[in-house]
C-alpha positions in Angstrom: -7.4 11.8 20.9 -8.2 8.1 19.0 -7.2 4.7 19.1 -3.5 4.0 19.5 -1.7 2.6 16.3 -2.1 -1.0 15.6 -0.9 -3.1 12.7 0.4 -7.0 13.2 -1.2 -8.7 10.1 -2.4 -7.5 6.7 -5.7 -9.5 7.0 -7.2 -8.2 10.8 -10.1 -6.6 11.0 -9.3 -2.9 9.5 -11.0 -0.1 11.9 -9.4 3.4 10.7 -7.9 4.2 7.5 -6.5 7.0 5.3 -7.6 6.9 1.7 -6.4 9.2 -1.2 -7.6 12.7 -1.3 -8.7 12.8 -4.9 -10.0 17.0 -4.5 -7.6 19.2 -5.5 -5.2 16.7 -8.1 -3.2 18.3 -10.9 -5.4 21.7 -9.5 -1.9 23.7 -10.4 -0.7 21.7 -13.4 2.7 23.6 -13.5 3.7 21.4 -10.4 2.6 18.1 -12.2 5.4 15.5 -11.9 5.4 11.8 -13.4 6.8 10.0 -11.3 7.2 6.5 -12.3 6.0 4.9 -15.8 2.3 4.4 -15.8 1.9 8.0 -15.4 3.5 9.0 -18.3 0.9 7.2 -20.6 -1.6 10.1 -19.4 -2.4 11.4 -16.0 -6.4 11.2 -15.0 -8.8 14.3 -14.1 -10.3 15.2 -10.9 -13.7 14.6 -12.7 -12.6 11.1 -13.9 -11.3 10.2 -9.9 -14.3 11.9 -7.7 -16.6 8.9 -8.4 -14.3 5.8 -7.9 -12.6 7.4 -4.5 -16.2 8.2 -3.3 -17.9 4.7 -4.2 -14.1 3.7 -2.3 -15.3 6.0 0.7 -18.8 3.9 0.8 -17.6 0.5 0.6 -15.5 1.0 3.7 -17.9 2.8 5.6 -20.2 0.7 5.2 -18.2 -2.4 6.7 -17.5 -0.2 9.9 -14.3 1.4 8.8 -12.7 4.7 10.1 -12.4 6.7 7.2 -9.7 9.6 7.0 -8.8 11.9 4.4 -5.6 14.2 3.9 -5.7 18.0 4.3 -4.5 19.6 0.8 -1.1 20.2 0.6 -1.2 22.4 -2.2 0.7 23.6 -4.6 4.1 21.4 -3.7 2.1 18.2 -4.5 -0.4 17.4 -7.1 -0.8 14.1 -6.1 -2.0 12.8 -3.0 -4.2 9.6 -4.3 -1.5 6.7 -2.4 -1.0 7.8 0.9 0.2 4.1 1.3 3.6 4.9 0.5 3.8 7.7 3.1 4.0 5.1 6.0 3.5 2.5 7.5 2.1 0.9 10.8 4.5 -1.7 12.8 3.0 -3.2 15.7 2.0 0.3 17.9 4.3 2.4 15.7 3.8 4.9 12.5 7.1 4.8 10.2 7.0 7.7 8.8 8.4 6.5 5.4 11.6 8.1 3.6 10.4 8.4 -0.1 13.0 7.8 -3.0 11.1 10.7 -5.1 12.2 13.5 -2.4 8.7 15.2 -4.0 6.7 13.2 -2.8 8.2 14.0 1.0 6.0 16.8 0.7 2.6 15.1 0.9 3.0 13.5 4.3 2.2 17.2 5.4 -1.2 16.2 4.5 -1.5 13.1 7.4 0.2 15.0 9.7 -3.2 15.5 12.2 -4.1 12.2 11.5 -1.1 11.2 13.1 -1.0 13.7 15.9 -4.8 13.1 17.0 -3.5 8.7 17.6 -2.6 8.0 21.2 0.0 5.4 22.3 3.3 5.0 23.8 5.9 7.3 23.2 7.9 7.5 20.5 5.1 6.2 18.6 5.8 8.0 15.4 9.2 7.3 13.9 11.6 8.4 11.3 14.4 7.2 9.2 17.5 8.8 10.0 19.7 11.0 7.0 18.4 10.2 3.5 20.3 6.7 3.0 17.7 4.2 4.2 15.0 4.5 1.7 11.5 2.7 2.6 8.3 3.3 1.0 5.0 1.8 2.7 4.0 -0.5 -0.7 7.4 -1.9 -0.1 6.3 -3.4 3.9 3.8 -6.1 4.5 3.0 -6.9 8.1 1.8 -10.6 8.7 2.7 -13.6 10.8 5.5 -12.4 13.0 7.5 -11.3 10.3 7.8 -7.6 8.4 8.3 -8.3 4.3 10.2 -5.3 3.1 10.8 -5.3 -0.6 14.3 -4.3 -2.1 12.6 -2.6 -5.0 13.0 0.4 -7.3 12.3 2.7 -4.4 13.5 1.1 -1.0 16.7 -0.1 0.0 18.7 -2.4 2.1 19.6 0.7 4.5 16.0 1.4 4.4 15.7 -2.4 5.7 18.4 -2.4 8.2 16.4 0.2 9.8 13.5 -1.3 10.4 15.6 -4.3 11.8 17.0 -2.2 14.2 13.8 -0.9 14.8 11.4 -3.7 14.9 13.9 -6.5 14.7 13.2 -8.2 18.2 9.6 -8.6 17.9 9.4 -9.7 14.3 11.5 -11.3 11.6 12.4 -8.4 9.4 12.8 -10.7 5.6 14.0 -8.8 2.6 12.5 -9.5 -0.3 14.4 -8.8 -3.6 12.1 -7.7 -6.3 12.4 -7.7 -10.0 13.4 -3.8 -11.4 12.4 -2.4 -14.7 15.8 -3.1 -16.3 15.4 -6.3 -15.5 12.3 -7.2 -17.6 9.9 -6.3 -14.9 8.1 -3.3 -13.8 7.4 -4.4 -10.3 7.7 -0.9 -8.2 6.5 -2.1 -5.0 6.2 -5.6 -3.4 2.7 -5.1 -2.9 2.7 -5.2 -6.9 3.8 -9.0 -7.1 2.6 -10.4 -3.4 -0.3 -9.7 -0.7 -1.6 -11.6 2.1 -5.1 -12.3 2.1 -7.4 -14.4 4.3 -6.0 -16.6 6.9 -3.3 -18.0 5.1 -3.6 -17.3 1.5 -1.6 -14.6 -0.8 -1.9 -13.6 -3.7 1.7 -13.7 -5.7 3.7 -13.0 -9.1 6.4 -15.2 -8.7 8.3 -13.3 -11.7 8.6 -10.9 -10.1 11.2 -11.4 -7.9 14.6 -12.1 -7.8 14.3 -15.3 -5.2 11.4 -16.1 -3.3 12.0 -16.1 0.8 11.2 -19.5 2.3 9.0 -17.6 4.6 6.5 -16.9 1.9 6.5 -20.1 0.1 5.9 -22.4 4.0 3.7 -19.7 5.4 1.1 -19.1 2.4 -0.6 -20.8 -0.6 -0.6 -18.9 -3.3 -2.7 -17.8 -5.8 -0.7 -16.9 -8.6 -1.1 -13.8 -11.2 -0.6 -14.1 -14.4 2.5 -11.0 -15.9 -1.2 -9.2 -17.7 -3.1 -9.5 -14.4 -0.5 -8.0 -12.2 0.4 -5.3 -14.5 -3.7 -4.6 -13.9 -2.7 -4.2 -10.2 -4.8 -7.7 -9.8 -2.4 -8.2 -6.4 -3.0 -4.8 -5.1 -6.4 -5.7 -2.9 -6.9 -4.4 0.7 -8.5 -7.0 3.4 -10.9 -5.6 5.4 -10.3 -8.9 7.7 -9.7 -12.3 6.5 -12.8 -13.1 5.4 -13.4 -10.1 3.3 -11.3 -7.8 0.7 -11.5 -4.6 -1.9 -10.6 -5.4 -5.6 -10.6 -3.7 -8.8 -13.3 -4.6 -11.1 -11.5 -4.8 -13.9 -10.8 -7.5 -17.0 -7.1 -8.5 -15.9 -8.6 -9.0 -12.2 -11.8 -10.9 -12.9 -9.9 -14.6 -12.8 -8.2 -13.5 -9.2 -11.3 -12.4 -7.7 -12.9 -15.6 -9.1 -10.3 -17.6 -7.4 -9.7 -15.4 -4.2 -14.2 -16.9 -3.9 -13.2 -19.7 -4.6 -11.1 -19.9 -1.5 -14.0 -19.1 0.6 -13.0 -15.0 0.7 -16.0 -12.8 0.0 -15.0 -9.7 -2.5 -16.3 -6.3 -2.8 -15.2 -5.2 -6.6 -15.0 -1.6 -7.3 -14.7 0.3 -10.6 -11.3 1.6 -10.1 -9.3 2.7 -13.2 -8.6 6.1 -12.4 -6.2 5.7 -10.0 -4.5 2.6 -11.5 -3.6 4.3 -14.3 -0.9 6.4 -12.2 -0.1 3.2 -10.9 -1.7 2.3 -7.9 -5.2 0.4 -7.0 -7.0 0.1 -3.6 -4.4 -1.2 -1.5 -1.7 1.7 -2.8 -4.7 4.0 -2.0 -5.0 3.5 1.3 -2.8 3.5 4.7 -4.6 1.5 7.2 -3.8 3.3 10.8 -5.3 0.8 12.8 -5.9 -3.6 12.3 -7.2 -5.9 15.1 
């Protein structure tokens, strides 16, 4: 058995992690499925992926980090690059997310001993009853005392009741409503348009939402993307602890890793195109298991 689950801010020190398994994509093509819009402008190889998520693999391992990957799932999913939308980690607890794309259920078969081997109280692994209350794990960001859960194109106010009921006595649970496609903006997941990073900065596309919380504008300064830099995924960074982060090295995100410095945060840039182009970076490509 390993550590017990532990997740109460996005910037503590990350110790064990899940990244995507990148062996194995689109190996039967007849199951290939776009699932939201970037994909449809071209799916990636294996080839092109092997060298990004194994430069990904070194960076982490080299600042200490637990790194896990998932067991192939096989021929019911060709994708398992995000695992971050499989779950998330609340305090000592795994939710086990309830996808809106019922295909991508499937892939949480591929955590499922990662999960098993974590000690910790009992029920420490828990699910979303029936298939109203949607949550994916983009959609939750845990960080001071409260749980963020974006209202977004694929969780849903059920989805957020839940984790009230769940979680609601030790943290504020704070919906966030973001921006859909129909409305001029393709924000998919609120970890798309706002991140927490260092000790009290976030990263943030304010057009992207609906109505900003009061929470997030007195809790955080922001650095603010531009509509071209989050649509590069500039917001999707994963903290390694608050003095240190992951970002794409790419065009659109060379002004917010400029200005994430200038705050003081040291960033490790990564060529990471591959993946983005389905439409997820760093963050979206890993499920940190346990923080602090």
């Amino acid at each position: 058995m390993s550590a017990a689950f532990q997740q109460y801010s996005e910037t503590a020190p990350l110790k064990k992690v899940i990244i995507g398994r990148h062996e194995g994509y689109r190996a039967v093509e007849a199951y290939t499925e776009r699932v939201n819009e970037s994909q449809k402008q071209g799916l990636p190889t294996e080839a092109d992926l092997r060298p990004e998520f194994e430069s990904f693999r070194r960076a982490l391992e080299e600042e200490g980090v637990e790194v896990l990957i998932p067991e192939y799932v096989g021929k019911f999913v060709y994708d398992q690059l995000t695992p971050r939308d499989l779950g998330t980690v609340i305090g000592n607890r795994f939710v086990l997310c309830n996808m809106a794309k019922s295909s991508r259920r499937y892939e949480a078969a591929g955590i499922f001993r990662n999960l098993l081997e974590m000690e910790g109280p009992e029920p420490n692994i828990l699910l979303p009853p029936g298939n109203e209350a949607l949550l994916e794990g983009g959609d939750i960001i845990v960080d001071k005392g409260c749980i963020f859960v974006g209202l977004s194109q694929r969780t849903n106010q059920a989805g957020c009741e839940f984790l009230r009921g769940q979680f609601g006595a030790d943290f504020e649970v704070i919906p966030v409503f973001c921006r859909r496609l129909e409305e001029g903006e393709d924000v998919l997941h609120l970890d798309c348009a706002f991140n927490p990073v260092g000790e009290g900065h976030a990263l943030i596309y304010p057009q992207g939402f609906r109505e900003i919380p009061p929470a997030i504008i007195d809790k955080y300064e922001w650095i603010e993307v531009t509509a071209a830099e989050q649509a590069g995924l500039a917001t999707n960074v994963l903290s390694l602890d608050s003095h240190t982060l992951i970002s794409r090295n790419h065009p659109e995100c060379r002004r917010v890793n400029q200005a994430l410095r200038a705050v003081g945060l040291r960033v490790i840039e990564l060529p990471f195109d591959a993946a983005p182009s389905t439409g997820g970076s760093v963050r979206c490509c890993s499920l940190p298991l346990v923080r602090g």
